[in-house]
C-alpha positions in Angstrom: 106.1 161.8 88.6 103.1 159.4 89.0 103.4 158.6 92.9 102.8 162.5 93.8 99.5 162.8 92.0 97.1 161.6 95.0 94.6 159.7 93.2 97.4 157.8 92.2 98.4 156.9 95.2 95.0 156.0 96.5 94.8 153.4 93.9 97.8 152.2 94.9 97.1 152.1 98.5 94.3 150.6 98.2 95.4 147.6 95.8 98.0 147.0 98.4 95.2 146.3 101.0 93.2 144.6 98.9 95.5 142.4 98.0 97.1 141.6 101.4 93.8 141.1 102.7 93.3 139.0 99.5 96.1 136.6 100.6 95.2 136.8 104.4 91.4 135.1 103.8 92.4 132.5 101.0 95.5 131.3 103.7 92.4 130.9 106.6 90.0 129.6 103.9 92.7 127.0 103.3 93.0 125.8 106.6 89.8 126.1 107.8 87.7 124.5 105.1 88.6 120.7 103.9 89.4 120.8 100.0 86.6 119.7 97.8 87.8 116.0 95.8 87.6 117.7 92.5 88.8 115.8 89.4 91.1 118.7 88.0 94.4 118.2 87.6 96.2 117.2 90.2 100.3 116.5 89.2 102.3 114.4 91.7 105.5 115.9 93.5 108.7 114.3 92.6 110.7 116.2 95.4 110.3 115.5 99.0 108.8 118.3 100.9 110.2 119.4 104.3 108.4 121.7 106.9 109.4 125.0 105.4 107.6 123.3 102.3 104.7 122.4 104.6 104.6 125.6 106.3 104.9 127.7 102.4 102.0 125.0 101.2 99.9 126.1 104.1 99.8 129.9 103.9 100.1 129.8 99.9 98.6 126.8 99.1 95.1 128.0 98.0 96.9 129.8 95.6 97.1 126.4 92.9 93.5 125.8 92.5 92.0 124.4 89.4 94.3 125.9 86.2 97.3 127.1 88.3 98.3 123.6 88.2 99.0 123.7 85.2 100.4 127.1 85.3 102.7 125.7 88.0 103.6 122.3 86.0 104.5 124.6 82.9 106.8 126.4 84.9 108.8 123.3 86.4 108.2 120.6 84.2 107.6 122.4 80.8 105.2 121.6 78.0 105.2 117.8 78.9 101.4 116.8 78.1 99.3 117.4 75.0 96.5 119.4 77.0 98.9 121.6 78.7 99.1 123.4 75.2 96.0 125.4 76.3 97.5 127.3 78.6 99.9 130.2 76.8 103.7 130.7 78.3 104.0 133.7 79.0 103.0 133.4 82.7 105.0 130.1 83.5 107.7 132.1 81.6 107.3 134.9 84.2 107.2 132.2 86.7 110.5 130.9 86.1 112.0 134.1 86.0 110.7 134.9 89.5 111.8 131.5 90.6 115.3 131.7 89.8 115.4 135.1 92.1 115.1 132.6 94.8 117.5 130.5 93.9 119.5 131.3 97.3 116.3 129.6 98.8 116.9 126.1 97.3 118.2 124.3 99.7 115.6 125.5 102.2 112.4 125.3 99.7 111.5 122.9 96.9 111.1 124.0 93.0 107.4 124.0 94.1 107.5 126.2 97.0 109.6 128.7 95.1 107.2 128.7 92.4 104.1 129.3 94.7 105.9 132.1 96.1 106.7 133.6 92.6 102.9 133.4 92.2 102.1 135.4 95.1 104.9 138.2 95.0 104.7 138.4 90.6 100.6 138.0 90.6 100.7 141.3 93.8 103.1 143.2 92.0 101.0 142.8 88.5 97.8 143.6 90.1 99.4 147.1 91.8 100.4 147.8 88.5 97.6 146.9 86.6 95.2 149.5 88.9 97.2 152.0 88.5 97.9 151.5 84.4 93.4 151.5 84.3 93.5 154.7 86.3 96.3 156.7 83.9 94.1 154.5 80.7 91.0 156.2 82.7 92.3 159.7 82.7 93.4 159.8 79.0 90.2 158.2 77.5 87.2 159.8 79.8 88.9 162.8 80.5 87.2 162.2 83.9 89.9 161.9 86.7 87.0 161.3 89.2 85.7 158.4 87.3 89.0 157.0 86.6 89.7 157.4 90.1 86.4 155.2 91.0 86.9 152.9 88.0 90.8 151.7 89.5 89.1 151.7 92.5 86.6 149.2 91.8 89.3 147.0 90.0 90.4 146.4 93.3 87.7 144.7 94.4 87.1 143.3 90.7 84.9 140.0 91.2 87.9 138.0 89.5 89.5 138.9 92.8 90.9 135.5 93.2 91.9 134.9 89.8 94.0 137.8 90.0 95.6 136.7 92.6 95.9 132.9 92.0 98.4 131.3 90.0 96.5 132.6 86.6 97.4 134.8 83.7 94.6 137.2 84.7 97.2 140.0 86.6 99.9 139.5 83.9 97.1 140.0 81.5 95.7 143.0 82.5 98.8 144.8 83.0 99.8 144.5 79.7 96.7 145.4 77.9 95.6 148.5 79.8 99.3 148.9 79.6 99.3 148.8 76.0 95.8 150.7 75.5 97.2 153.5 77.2 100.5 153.6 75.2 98.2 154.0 72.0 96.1 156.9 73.5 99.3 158.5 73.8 99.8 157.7 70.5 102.8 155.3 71.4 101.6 152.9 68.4 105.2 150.4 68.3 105.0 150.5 72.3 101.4 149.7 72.2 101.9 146.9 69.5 104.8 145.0 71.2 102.6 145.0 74.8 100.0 143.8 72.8 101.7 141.2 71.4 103.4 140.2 74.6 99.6 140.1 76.0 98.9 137.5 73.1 101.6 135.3 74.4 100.0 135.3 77.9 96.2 134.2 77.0 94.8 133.8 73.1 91.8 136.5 73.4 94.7 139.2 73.1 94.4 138.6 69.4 91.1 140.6 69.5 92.7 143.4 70.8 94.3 144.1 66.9 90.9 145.9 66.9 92.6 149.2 68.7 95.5 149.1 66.5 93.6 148.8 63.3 90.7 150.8 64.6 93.7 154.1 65.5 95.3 153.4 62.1 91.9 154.0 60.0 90.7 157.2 62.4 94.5 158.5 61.0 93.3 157.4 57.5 89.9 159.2 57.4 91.6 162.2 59.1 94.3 162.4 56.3 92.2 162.2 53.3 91.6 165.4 52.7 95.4 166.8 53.2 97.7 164.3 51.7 97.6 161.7 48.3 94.7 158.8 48.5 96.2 156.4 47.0 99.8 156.4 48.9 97.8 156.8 52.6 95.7 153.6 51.2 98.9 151.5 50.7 100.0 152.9 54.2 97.0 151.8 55.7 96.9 148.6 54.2 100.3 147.9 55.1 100.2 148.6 58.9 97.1 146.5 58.9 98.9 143.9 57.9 101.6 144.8 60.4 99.1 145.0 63.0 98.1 141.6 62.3 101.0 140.0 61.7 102.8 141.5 65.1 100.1 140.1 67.4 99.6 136.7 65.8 103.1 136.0 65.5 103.3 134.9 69.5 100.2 132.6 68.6 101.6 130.8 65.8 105.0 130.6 67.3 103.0 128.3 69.6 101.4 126.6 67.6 104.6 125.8 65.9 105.9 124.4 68.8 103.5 122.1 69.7 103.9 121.0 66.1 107.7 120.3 66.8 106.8 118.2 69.7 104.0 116.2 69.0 104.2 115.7 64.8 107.8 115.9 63.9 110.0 112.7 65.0 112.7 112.9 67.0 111.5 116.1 69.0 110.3 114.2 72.5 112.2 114.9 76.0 113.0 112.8 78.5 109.7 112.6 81.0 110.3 111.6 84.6 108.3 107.8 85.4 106.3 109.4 87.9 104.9 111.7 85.1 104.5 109.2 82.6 102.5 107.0 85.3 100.3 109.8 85.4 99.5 110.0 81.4 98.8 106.3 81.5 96.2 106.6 84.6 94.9 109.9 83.3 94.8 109.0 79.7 96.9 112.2 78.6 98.8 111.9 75.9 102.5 112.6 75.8 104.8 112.9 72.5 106.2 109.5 72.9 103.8 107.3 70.8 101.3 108.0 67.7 100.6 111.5 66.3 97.7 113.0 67.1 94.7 113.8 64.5 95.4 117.5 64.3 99.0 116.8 63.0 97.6 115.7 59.6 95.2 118.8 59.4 95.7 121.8 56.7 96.2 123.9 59.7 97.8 122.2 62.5 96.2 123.9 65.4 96.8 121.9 68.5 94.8 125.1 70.6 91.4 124.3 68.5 91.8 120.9 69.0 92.5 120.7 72.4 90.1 123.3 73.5 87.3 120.8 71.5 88.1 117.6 72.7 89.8 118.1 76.5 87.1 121.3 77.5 84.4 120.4 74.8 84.3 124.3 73.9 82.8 125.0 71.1 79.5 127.2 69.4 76.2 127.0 71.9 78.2 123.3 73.0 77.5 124.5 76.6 74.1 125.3 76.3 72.6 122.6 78.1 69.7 122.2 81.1 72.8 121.3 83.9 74.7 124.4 82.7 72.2 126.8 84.5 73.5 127.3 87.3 76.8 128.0 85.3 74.8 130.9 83.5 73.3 132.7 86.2 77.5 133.0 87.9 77.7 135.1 84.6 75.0 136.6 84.4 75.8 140.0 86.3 78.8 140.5 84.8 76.9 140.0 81.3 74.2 142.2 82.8 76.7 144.9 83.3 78.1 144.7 79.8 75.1 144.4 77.8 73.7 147.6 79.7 77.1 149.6 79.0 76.4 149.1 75.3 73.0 149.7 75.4 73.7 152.9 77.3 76.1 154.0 74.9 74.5 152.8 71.7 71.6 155.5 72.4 73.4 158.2 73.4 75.7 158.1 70.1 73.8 156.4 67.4 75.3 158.0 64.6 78.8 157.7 66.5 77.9 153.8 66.5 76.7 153.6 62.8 79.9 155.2 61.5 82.1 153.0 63.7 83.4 155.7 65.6 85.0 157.4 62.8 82.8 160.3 62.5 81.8 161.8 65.8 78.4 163.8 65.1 76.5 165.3 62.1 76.3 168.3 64.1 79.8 170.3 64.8 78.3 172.0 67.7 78.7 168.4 69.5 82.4 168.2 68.6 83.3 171.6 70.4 81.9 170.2 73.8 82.1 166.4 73.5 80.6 163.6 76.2 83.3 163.4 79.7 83.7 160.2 81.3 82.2 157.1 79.8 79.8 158.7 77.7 83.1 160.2 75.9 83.4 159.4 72.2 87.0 157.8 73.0 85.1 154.9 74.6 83.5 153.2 71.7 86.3 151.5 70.5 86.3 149.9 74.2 82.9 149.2 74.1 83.2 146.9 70.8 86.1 144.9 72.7 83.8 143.7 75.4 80.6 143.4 73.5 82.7 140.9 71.1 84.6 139.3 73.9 81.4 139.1 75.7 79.4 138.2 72.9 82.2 135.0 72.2 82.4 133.8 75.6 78.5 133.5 75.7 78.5 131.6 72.8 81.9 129.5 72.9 82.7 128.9 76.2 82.1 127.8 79.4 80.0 130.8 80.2 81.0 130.8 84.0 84.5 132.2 83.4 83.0 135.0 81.7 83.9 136.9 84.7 87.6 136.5 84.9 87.5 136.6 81.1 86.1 140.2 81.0 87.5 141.1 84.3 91.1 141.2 83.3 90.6 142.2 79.6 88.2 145.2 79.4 88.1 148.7 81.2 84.3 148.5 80.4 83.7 146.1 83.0 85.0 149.0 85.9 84.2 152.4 83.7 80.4 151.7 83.7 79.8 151.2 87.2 82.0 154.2 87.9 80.0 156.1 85.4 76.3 154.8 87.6 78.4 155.6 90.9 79.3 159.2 89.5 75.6 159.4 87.9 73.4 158.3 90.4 74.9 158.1 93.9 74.0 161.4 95.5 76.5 161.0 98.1 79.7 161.3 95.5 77.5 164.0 93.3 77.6 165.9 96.7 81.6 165.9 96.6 82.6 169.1 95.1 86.3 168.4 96.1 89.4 166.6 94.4 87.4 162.5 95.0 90.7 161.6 97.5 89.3 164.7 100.3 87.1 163.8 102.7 83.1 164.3 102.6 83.4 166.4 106.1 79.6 167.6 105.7 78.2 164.2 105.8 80.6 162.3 108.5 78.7 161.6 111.4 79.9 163.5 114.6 83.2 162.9 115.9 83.9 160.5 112.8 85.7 161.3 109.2 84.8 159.3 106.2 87.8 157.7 104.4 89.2 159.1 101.6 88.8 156.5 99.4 85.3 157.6 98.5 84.5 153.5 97.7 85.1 153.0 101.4 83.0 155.9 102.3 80.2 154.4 100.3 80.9 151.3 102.3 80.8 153.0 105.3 77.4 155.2 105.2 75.9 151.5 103.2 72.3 151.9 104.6 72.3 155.6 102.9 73.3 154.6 99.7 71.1 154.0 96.3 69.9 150.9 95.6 72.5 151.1 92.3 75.1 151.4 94.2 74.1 148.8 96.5 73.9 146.8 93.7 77.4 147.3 92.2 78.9 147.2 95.5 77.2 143.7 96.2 78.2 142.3 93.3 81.8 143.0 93.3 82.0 142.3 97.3 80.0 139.0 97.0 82.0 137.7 94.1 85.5 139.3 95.9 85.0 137.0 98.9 82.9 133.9 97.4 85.7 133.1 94.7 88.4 133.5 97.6 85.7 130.5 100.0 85.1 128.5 97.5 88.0 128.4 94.5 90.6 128.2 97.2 89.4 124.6 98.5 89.0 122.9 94.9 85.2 123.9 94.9 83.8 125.0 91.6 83.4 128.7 91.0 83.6 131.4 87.4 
């Protein structure tokens, strides 16, 4: 069982911590700091709030910055205005379901209160999970345990630290697609599909991840040529391709479909509350009451495409403008970090990379002792994910959420730097015990170095290499500056 494996339970530990600690500072940021007027939305409270509301506001509150508004809206109001169709259901779905647990709590807590508090409990038990489901993905692709062990480590202190804790889909997310990653190295395919799927329901870039299923069902392909009939393992490929497709686009278009129910098809408009509809007419949102919108007379009715165009102005190089800069230089480490992973990789398996991962090596000597850790040939299929995430969010998006974006989507983001720790930190290549044991030899007199070695390297800092230094940095500076500055309604990735 997975709690007596140590390393396990480090991860664990430690993501507890973290994420306490995590909901300590943005509580004290909250009341320390004034909140920043930001024109985000900003929904007004139809019930009265009482001191127990107050008093849940206060220590939670920072929690339902910027998009967890409308997160939290979904949740108790439902899909009531046109732009709240960018934000998938599966999270205000998990929401509710939190929410009615506390339904004994009613009469002492508003809808709202209940719901902040489903954001804090759901979002700390999907981040546990989610560590520990990239350390067991770790373990089965880099047949490293220490790296995986570092990797989960540093997904603790990702730098989309608060949106992993905040009333986003980020926790949810990852869960379910390192979840589902490792269900398909364990060759788990129908598992892997349905989490998948489920992950599509929770934010759109999910879709991409059909790459791993298509990518495992054309290894099996190649690898059956040569034993069984061409023609009928062609029509089986073929056919779970389409599968593949079909399974993680249906939660997209079921969507999509609704949307179309509610805004194009007459008849299909609920009942808004005044204060609500006050707020469309101030706001200029549009509800379902009234004309239909342009996209309901396109071929494809896709309200995402449209909203995404004309509410966030996304679109190909539409953020690349002189006042974005500063925008671009929040992502840039992160897009640093990727676009050295694949560069890294890239030269030390050419061929690997030219054949797609399909054929390892010309030479079979290779294949008898294969790369460990993230040099492993099991890790180009991971790589493509984030260089084509990456690659889209550069070019489509608002680049600063590149961080979140790849921070709760790709392993990449945590199994390189664990790969430079293991590679060039001479203090963890001096550890020649199992990575949760003490360094004894190097703890200064009277003193024993934690056994989480990331602490260790935290502790003995001014010793360190400058790489790790670096990493550290990074994912400490962006840990506590998204907690200052996104918890008071100031702007951040």
């Amino acid at each position: 069982m997975w709690p007596q494996d140590p390393s396990r339970k480090e991860v664990l530990r430690f993501a507890v911590s973290c994420r306490i600690l995590t909901l300590m500072l943005q509580a004290l940021f909250n009341a320390i700091i004034p909140d920043h007027h930001a024109e985000a939305f900003s929904p007004p409270r139809l019930a009265p709030s009482g001191f127990v509301d107050q008093l849940v506001d206060g220590l939670l509150g920072g929690l339902s910055r910027w998009d967890a508004e409308h997160f939290l809206f979904i949740a108790e109001h439902g899909y009531l205005y046109e732009h709240n169709f960018a934000f998938f259901p599966g999270f205000p779905l998990a929401l509710m379901v939190g929410t009615e647990l506390l339904r004994p709590l009613r009469g002492l807590l508003s809808l709202h209160s209940c719901l902040l508090i489903s954001v804090a409990s759901l979002n700390f038990l999907f981040f546990m999970l989610a560590a520990v489901a990239l350390h067991d993905l770790g373990c089965l692709v880099l047949h490293c345990p220490r790296q995986a062990f570092y990797a989960a480590l540093l997904f603790c202190l990702s730098p989309a630290n608060v949106f992993l804790a905040a009333g986003y889909s980020e926790a949810l997310f990852a869960l379910l697609t390192f979840s589902a990653m490792g269900q398909l190295e364990r060759g788990r395919v129908w598992t892997s599909g349905l989490l998948f799927a489920i992950a599509t329901g929770v934010r759109s870039n999910g879709l991409v991840s059909v790459g791993f299923l298509m990518h495992s069902q054309c290894q099996g392909f190649f690898s059956s040529l040569t034993m069984l009939n061409p023609l009928r393992q062609l029509f089986k490929l073929m056919a779970s391709l389409f599968l593949s497709v079909f399974t993680l686009g249906l939660p997209f278009a079921l969507f999509q479909y609704y949307a179309y129910t509610q805004f194009c098809l007459p008849g299909s408009a609920r009942p808004i509350p005044e204060p609500l509809v006050q707020l469309a007419v101030d706001k200029g949102y549009r509800i379902a009451e009234g004309n239909e919108p342009p996209w309901c007379f396109w071929d494809v009715p896709l309200i995402y495409s449209y909203i995404q165009d004309v509410y966030w102005n996304v679109g190909f190089l539409k953020y690349y403008e002189l006042r974005q800069v500063p925008n671009f230089l929040l992502a840039a480490p992160v897009a640093i970090l990727v676009v050295c992973a694949t560069w890294t990789y890239v030269t030390t398996h050419p061929w690997l990379c030219l054949t797609l991962g399909l054929q390892r090596s010309k030479n079979n000597k290779t294949l008898e002792k294969p790369d460990l850790g993230f040099l492993s040939p099991k890790v180009f299929v991971y790589l493509v994910h984030a260089a084509v995430l990456l690659l889209f969010g550069g070019l489509c998006m608002h680049v600063q959420v590149l961080t979140r974006f790849l921070g709760s989507s790709t392993p990449i983001v945590y199994w390189f730097p664990a790969h430079l720790l293991q590679d060039q930190e001479p203090l963890l290549r001096s550890l020649k015990t199992v990575p949760w044991k003490p360094l004894a030899e190097d703890s200064p007199p009277g003193q024993k170095v934690p056994r989480n070695p990331i602490m260790g390297l935290l502790y003995r800092w001014k010793t360190c290499s400058p790489v790790t230094r670096y990493i550290l940095g990074y994912f400490l500076t962006y840990w506590l500056l998204g907690l200052l500055l996104h918890c008071n309604f100031l702007p951040w990735t």
